[in-house]
C-alpha positions as CSV (number, residue, x, y, z in Angstrom):
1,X,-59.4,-134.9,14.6
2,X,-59.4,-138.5,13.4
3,X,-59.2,-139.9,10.0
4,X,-61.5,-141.8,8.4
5,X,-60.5,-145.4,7.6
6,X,-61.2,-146.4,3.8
7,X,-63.5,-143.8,2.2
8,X,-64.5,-144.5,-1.6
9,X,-63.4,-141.6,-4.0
10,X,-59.7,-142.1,-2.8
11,X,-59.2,-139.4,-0.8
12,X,-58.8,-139.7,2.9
13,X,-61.0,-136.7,4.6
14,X,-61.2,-136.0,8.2
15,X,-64.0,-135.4,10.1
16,X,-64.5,-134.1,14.2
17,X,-65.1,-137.1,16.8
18,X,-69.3,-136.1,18.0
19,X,-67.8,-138.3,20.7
20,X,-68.7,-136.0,24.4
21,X,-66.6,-137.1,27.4
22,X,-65.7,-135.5,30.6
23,X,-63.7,-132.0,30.7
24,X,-60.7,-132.3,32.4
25,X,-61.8,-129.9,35.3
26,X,-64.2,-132.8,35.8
27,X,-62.0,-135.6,35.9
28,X,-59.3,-133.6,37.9
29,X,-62.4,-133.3,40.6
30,X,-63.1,-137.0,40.7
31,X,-59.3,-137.9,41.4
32,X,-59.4,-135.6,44.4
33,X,-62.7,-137.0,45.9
34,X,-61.1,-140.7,45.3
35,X,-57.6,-140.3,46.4
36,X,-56.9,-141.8,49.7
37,X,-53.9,-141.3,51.4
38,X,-51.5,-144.3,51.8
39,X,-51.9,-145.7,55.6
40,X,-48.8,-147.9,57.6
41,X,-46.5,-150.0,55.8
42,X,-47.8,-153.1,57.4
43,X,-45.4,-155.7,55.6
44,X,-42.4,-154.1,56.9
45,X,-43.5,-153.6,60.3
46,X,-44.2,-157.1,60.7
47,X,-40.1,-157.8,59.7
48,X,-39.1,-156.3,63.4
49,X,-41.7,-158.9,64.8
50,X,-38.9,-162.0,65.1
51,X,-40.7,-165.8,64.4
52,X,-40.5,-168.4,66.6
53,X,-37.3,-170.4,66.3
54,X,-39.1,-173.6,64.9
55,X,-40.5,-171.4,62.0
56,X,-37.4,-169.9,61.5
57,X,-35.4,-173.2,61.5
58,X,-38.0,-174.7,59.3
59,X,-37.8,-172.2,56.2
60,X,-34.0,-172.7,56.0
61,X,-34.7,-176.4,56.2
62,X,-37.1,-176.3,53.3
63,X,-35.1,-173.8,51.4
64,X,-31.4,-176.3,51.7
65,X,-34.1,-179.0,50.2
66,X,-35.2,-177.0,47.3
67,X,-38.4,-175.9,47.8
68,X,-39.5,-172.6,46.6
69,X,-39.6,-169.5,48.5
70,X,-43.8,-168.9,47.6
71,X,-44.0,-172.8,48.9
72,X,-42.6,-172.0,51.9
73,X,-45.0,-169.9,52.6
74,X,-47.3,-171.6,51.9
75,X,-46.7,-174.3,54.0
76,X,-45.6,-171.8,57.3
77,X,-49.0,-169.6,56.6
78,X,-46.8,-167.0,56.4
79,X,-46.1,-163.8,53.6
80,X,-43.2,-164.6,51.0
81,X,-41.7,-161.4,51.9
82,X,-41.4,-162.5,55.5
83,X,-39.8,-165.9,54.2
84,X,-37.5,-163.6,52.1
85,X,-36.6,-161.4,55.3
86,X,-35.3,-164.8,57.7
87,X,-33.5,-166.3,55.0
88,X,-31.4,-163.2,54.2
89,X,-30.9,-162.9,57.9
90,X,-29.9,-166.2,58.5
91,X,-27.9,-167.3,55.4
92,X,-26.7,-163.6,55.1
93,X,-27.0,-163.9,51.3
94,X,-29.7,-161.7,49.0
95,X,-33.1,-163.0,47.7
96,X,-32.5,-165.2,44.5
């Protein structure tokens, strides 16, 4: 039920929404057709891959300098996380 907004005659009177939508059978059927089931973790797997020693040596370069972490990556072609992942390793200190 919803309430009508300003009525004249100073009474508030509600009134059914005509408004038809889907049952919720229906929309329970279309989630099932749509869901997809989640695949590999690709991110993560590509952590156990190690960089070469000049990419590695560059990020903590570029990080002692100032630059930003999403820079970094950036400028490596590499993901953010992955920049992440080699500093942590080699400063041994958490993402800031």
């Amino acid at each position: 039920m919803r309430k009508k907004h300003w009525a004249s005659g100073g009474q508030i009177k509600e009134r059914k929404s005509t408004r038809k939508g889907r049952q919720k059978g229906e929309q329970y059927k279309m989630y099932v057709k749509t869901k997809v089931e989640p695949g590999p973790d690709l991110i993560l797997q590509s952590l156990d891959v190690p960089l070469s020693k000049v990419q590695s040596d560059r990020i903590v370069e570029l990080a002692e300098y100032g630059w930003l972490r999403s820079d970094i990556a950036k400028e490596l072609g590499i993901p953010k996380t992955r920049v992440n992942h080699e500093l942590v390793k080699r400063k041994g200190g958490g993402a800031a």
